[in-house]
C-alpha positions as CSV (number, residue, x, y, z in Angstrom):
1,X,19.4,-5.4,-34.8
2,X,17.4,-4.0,-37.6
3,X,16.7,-0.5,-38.4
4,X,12.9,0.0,-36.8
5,X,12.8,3.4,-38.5
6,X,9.8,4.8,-40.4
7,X,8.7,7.3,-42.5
8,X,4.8,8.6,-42.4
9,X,3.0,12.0,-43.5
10,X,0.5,13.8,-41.3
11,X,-1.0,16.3,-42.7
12,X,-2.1,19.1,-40.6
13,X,-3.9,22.7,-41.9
14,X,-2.2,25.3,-39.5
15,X,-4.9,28.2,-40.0
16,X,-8.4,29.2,-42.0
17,X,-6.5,31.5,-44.0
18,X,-3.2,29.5,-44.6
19,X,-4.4,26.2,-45.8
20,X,-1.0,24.9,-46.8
21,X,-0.7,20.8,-46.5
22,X,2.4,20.3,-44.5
23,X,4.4,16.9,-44.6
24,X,6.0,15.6,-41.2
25,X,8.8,12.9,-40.9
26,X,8.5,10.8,-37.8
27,X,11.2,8.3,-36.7
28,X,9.8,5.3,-34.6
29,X,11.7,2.9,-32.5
30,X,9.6,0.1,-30.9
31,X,11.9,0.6,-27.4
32,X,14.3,3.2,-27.6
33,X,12.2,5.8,-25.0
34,X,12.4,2.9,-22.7
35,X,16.2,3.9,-22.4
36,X,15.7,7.3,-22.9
37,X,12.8,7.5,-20.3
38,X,15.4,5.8,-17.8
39,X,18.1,8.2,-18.5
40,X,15.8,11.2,-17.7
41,X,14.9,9.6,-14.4
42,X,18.6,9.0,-12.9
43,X,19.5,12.8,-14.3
44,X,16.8,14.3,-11.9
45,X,17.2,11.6,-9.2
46,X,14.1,10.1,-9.4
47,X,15.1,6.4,-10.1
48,X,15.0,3.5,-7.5
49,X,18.2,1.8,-6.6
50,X,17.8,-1.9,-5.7
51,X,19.6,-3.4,-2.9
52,X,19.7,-7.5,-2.5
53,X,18.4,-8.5,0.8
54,X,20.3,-11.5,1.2
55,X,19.1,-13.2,4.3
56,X,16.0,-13.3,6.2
57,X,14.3,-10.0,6.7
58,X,14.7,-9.1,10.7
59,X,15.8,-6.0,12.5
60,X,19.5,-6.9,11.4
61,X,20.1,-8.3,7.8
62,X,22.6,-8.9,5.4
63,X,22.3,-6.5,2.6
64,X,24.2,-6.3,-0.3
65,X,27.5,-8.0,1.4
66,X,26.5,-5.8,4.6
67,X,25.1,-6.2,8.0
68,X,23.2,-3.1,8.4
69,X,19.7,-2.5,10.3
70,X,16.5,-2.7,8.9
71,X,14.5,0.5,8.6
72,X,12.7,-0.2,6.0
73,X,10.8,-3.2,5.7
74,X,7.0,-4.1,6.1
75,X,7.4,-6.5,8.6
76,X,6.1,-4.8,11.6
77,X,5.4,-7.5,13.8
78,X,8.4,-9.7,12.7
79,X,6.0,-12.2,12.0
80,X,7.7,-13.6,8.6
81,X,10.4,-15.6,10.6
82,X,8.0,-16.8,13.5
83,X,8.6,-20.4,14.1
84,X,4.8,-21.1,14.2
85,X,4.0,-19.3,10.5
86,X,7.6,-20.8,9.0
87,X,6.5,-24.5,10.1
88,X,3.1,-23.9,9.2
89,X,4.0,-23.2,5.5
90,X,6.3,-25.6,5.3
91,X,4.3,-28.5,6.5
92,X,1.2,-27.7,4.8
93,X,3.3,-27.3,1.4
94,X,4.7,-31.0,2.3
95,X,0.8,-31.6,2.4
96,X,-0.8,-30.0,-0.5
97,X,1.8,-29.2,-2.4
98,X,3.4,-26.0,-4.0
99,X,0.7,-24.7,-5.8
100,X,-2.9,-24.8,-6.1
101,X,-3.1,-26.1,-9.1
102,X,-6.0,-24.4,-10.6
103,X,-8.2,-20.6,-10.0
104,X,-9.8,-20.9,-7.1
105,X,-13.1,-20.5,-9.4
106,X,-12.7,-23.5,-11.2
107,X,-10.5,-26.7,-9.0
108,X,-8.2,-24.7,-7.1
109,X,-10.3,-23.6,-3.8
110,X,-8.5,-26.0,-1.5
111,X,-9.5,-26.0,2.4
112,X,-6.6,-23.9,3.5
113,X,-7.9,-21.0,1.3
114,X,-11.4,-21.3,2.9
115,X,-9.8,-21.9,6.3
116,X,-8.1,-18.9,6.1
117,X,-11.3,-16.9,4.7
118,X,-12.8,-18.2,7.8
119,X,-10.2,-17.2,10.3
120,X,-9.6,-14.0,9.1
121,X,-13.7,-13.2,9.5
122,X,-13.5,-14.1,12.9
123,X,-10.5,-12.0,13.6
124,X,-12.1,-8.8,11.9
125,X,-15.3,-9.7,14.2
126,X,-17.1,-9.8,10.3
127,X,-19.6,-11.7,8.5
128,X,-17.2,-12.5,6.0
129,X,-14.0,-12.2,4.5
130,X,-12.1,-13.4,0.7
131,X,-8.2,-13.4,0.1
132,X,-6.8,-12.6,-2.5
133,X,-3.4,-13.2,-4.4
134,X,-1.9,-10.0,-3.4
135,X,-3.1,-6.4,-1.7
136,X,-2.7,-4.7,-5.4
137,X,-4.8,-7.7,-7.0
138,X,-7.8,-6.9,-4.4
139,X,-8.1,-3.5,-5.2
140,X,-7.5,-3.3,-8.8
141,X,-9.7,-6.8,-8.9
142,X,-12.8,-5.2,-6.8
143,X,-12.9,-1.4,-7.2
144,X,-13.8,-1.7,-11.1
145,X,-17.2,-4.0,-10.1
146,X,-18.1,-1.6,-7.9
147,X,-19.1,1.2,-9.8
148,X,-19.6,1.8,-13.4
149,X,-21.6,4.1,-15.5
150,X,-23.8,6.3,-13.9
151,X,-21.9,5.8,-10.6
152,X,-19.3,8.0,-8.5
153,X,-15.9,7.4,-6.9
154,X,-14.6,9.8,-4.4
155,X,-11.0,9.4,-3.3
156,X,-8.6,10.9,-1.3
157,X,-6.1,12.9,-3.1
158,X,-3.3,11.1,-1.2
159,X,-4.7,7.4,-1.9
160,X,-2.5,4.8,-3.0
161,X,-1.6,4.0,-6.4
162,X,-3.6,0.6,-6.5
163,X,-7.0,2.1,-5.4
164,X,-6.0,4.8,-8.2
165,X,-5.2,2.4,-10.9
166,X,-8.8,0.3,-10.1
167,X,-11.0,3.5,-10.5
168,X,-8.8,4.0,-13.9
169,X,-10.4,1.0,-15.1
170,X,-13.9,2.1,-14.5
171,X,-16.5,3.8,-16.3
172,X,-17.7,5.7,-13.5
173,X,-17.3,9.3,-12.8
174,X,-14.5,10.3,-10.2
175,X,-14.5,13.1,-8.0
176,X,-11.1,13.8,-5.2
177,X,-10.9,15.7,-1.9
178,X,-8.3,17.2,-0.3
179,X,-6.6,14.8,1.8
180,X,-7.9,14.4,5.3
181,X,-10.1,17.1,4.8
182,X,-13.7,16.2,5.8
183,X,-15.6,19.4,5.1
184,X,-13.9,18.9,1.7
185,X,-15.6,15.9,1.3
186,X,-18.5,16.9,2.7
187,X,-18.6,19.8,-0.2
188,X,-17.7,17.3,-2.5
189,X,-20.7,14.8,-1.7
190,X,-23.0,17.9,-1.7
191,X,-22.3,18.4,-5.5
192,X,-22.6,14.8,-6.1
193,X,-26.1,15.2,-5.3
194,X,-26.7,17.7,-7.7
195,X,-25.7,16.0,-10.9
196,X,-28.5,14.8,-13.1
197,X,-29.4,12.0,-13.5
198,X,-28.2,11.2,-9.5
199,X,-26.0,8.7,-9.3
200,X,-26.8,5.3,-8.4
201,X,-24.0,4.8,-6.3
202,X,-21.7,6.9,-4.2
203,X,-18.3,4.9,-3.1
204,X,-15.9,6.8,-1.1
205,X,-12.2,5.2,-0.8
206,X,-9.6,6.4,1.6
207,X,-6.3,4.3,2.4
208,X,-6.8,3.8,6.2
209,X,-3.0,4.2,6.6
210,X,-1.6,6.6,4.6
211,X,1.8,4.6,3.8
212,X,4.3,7.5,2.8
213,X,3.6,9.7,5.7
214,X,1.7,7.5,8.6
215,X,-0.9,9.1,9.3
216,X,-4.8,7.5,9.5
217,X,-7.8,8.5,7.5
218,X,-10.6,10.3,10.1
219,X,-12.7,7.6,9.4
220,X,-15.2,8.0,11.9
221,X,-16.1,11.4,9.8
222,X,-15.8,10.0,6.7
223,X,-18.6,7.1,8.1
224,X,-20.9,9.3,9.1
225,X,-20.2,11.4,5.5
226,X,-21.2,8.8,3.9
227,X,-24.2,7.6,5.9
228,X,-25.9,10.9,5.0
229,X,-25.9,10.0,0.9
230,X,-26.4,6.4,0.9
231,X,-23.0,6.4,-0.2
232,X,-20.4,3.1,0.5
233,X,-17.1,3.4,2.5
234,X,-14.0,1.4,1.2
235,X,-10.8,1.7,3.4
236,X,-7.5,0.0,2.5
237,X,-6.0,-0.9,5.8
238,X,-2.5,-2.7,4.4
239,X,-0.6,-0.6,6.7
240,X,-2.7,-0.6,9.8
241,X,-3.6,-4.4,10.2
242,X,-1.2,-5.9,13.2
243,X,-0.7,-2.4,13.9
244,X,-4.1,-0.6,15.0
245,X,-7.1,-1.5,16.7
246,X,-7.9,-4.4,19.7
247,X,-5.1,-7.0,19.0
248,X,-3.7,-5.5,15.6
249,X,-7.6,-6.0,14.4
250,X,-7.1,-2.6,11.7
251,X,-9.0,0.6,11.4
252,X,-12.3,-0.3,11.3
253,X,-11.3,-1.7,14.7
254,X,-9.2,1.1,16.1
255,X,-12.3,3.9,15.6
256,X,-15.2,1.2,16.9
257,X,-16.9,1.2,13.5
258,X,-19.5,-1.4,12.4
259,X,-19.8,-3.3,9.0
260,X,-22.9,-0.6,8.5
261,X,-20.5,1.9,8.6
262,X,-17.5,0.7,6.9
263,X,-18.9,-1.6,3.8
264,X,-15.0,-2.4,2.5
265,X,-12.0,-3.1,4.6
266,X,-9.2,-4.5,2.3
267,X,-5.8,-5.3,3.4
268,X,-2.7,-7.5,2.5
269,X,-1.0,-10.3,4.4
270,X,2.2,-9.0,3.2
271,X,2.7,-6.3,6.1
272,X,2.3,-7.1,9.7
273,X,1.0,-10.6,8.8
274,X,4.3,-11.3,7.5
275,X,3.7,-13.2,4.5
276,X,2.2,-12.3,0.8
277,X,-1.4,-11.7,0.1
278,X,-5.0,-9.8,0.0
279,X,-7.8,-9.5,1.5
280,X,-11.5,-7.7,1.9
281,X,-13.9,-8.3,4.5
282,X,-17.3,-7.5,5.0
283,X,-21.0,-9.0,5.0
284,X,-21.5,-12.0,3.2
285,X,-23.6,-10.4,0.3
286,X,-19.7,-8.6,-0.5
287,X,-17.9,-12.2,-0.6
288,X,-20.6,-13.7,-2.8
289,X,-20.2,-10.6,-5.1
290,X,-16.5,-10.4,-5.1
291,X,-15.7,-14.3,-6.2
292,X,-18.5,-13.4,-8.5
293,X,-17.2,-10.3,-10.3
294,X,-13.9,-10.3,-8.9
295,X,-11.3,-10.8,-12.6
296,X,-8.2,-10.9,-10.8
297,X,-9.5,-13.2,-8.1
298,X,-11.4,-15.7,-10.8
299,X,-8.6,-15.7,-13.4
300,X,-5.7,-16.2,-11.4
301,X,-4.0,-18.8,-9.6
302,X,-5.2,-19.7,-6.1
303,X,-2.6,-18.7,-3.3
304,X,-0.2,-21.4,-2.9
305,X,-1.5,-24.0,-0.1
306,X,1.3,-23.4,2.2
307,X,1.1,-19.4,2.0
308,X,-2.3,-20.1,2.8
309,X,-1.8,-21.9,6.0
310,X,1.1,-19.0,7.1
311,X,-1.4,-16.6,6.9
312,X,-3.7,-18.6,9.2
313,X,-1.0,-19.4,11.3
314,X,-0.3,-15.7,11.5
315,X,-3.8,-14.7,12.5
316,X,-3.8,-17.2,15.4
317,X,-0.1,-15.4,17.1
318,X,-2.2,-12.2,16.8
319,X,-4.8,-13.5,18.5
320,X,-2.6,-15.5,21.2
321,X,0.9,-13.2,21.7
322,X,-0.6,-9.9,22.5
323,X,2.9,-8.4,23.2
324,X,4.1,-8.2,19.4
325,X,1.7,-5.0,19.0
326,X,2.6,-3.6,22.2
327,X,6.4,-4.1,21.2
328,X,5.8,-2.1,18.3
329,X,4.2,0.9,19.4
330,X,6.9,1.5,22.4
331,X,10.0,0.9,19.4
332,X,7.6,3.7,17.2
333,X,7.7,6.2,20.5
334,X,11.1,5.9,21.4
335,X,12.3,6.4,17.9
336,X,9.6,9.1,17.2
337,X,10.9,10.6,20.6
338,X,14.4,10.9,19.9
339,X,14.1,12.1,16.3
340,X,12.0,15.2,17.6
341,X,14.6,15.9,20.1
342,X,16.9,16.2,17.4
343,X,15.1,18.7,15.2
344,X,13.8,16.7,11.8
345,X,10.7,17.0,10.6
346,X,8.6,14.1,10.7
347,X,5.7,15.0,9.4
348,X,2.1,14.0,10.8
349,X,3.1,10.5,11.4
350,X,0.3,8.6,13.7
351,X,2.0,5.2,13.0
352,X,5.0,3.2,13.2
353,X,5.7,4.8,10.1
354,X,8.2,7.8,10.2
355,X,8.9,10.0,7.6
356,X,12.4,12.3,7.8
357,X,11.1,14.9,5.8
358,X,14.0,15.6,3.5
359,X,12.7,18.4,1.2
360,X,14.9,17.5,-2.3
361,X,14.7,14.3,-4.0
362,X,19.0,14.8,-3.9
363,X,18.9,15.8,-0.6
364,X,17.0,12.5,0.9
365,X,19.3,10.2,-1.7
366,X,22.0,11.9,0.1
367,X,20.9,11.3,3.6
368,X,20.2,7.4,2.8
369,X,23.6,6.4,1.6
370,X,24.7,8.6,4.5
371,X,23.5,6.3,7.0
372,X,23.4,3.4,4.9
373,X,27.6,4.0,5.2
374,X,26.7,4.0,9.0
375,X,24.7,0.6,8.9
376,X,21.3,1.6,8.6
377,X,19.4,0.6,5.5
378,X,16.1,3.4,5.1
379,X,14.9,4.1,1.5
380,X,14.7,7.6,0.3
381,X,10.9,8.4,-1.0
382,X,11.2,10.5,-4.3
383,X,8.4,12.0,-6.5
384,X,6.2,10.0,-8.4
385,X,5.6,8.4,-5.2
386,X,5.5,11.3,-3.4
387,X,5.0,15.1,-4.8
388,X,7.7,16.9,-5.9
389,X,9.8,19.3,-3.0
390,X,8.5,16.6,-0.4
391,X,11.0,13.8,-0.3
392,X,11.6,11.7,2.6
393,X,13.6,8.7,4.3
394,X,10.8,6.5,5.6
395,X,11.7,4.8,8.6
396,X,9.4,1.9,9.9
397,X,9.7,0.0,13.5
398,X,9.6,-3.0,14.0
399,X,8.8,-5.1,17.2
400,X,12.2,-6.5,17.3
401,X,14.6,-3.7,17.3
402,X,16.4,-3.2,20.5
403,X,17.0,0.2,22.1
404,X,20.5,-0.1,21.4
405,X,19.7,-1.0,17.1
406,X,17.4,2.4,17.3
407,X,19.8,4.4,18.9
408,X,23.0,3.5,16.5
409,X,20.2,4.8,13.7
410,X,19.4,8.0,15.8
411,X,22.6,8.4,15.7
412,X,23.4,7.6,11.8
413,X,20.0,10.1,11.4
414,X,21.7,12.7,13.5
415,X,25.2,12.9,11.9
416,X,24.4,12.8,8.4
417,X,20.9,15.5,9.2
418,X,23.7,18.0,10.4
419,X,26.0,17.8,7.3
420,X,23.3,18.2,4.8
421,X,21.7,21.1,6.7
422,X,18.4,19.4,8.0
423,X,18.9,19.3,11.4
């Protein structure tokens, strides 16, 4: 490979009374702080470690060679090996085809994607709804059109990275409050009105599910925050679809909100639906403006015909096998239950996601290959993703684990908590 080194001179003036022109050498390498970036991040145990998943994802898999229990997957209602989603993606596929063939803005808005746009506004009891290629691809697509110069985000500290990265790409002013905290907010709003010019617009953003430590966004206050400035509300709900609300309906379902109240619910197929996608729902005037001003909606490939007609076919079990939901929520209380008993931390967990608050970034690492050794595959949460002294093993339940699957984990959870001190 050749030698990428090179030599430049910056020339710099270190004082007003010492005007000497000083020459600096600089060695550049196109990609060698890719490796050394890497390196840093394994020495303070902050790098992921991949596992295969090498069959179907369900309560028991085979991973990496092993058959170990699944802690750690999305899949709360099980939903991705249904027989009625699997057959509809695989006959609709035989039907359409593999791919759409096109943006859905220019010849690729096939009648699956606008039968599913459809289905999921009648399951959200909405106006209207759009999906998207993926969760990520709604918010970092949408947030950017939704304010710009002269306008103001205001996000919760804890929000995820994707509505972070969207308001990155704005022009708009951004403002954060603490999380959870709504007489934070309200404080924050309050200066909002005193900047000059006012702003035009006011969008608050909040995940609806916070996804590292399960707990929900008080989005009834938030609302009613909002209300008071004119301001827009804009909950991401990718972890609370299938899981809160009448049916698995989401947030805006679970606190009895309106479309007046909450102008944005986004979400993501790839969760509790089971499958891959995103989505935002709404009044119509949103649709029309989102396949409008939407980039990562008009210049990318429309979802693929038969992923399409899984995520319809996955709506229609939500709204005809009530029991999944139910299922979930006892699994989440009997686990939640028994890891209490024992002594670990789990947080402020409202969901069937539970942290085991860990402390160390080492410490949780430790705790995961623990009971991975056991049979139990959880992933240790490590800063960036979450701050630094707060690592975790988050657990998430499932509708399909038995008693006797969550009480081998208890167990795994128990052992390895007493060795390394937690419990």
């Amino acid at each position: 490979m050749k030698n990428h080194k090179r030599r430049f001179l910056v020339y710099l003036v270190p004082d007003e009374l010492d005007r000497k022109v000083v020459c600096l050498t600089v060695d550049r390498h196109p990609t060698r702080y890719l490796g050394e970036e890497y390196e840093r991040l394994v020495r303070e145990n902050l790098n992921w470690e991949l596992r295969e998943l090498q069959s179907a994802s369900e309560p028991v898999c085979t991973v990496d060679g092993r058959q170990v229990i699944m802690l750690c997957a999305n899949n709360y209602l099980n939903l991705a090996t249904h027989p009625k989603v699997v057959e509809a993606m695989i006959e609709t596929t035989r039907r359409y085809g593999a791919g759409a063939g096109s943006d859905r803005s220019i010849s690729g808005n096939m009648t699956v994607h606008e039968e599913l746009d459809r289905c999921l506004a009648r399951f959200k009891n909405a106006p209207s709804s759009l999906t998207y290629q993926t969760g990520f691809m709604a918010n970092e697509g949408l947030i950017p059109q939704l304010c710009g110069r002269g306008d103001l985000f205001v996000s919760d500290e804890l929000n995820h990275g994707s509505i972070i990265d969207g308001v990155r790409l704005t022009h708009a002013d951004r403002a954060i409050f603490k999380h959870k905290d709504t007489e934070d907010l309200a404080r924050v709003m309050a200066e909002a009105e005193k900047h000059k010019p006012l702003y035009r617009h006011i969008w608050i953003l909040t995940d609806g599910v916070f996804s590292m430590d399960g707990d929900l966004a008080p989005l009834s206050e938030i609302a009613k925050i909002a209300e008071e400035h004119g301001a827009g509300v804009y909950v991401d709900d990718a972890h609370g679809e299938g899981v809160l609300g009448d049916g698995g309906r989401g947030i805006v379902s679970h606190f009895n909100l309106s479309r007046d109240e909450v102008h944005v619910e986004m979400g993501t197929f790839s969760k509790a639906f089971g499958v891959i996608g995103g989505h935002i729902t709404g009044g119509e005037d949103l649709r029309n403006f989102a396949r409008n001003k939407s980039r990562t909606w008009l210049l990318s490939g429309g979802m693929p015909p038969g992923v399409a007609a899984a995520c319809t076919a996955a709506i229609e079990i939500l709204e005809s096998e009530l029991q999944h939901v139910k299922r979930v929520w006892e699994n989440r209380e009997y686990f939640m239950k028994a890891m209490n008993d024992l002594g670990f931390d789990t947080g402020n967990s409202e969901t069937p996601i539970v942290p085991v608050m860990c402390g160390e970034s080492k410490k949780a690492k430790d705790l995961a290959n623990f009971i991975w050794k056991r049979g139990v595959f959880a992933l240790p949460i490590v800063y960036p993703m979450v701050a630094r002294e707060k690592a975790r093993i988050r657990a998430q339940l499932c509708t399909k684990h038995t008693k006797e699957q969550l009480d081998k984990a208890v167990a795994a959870f128990e052992e390895g908590g007493k060795k390394l001190g937690l419990i």
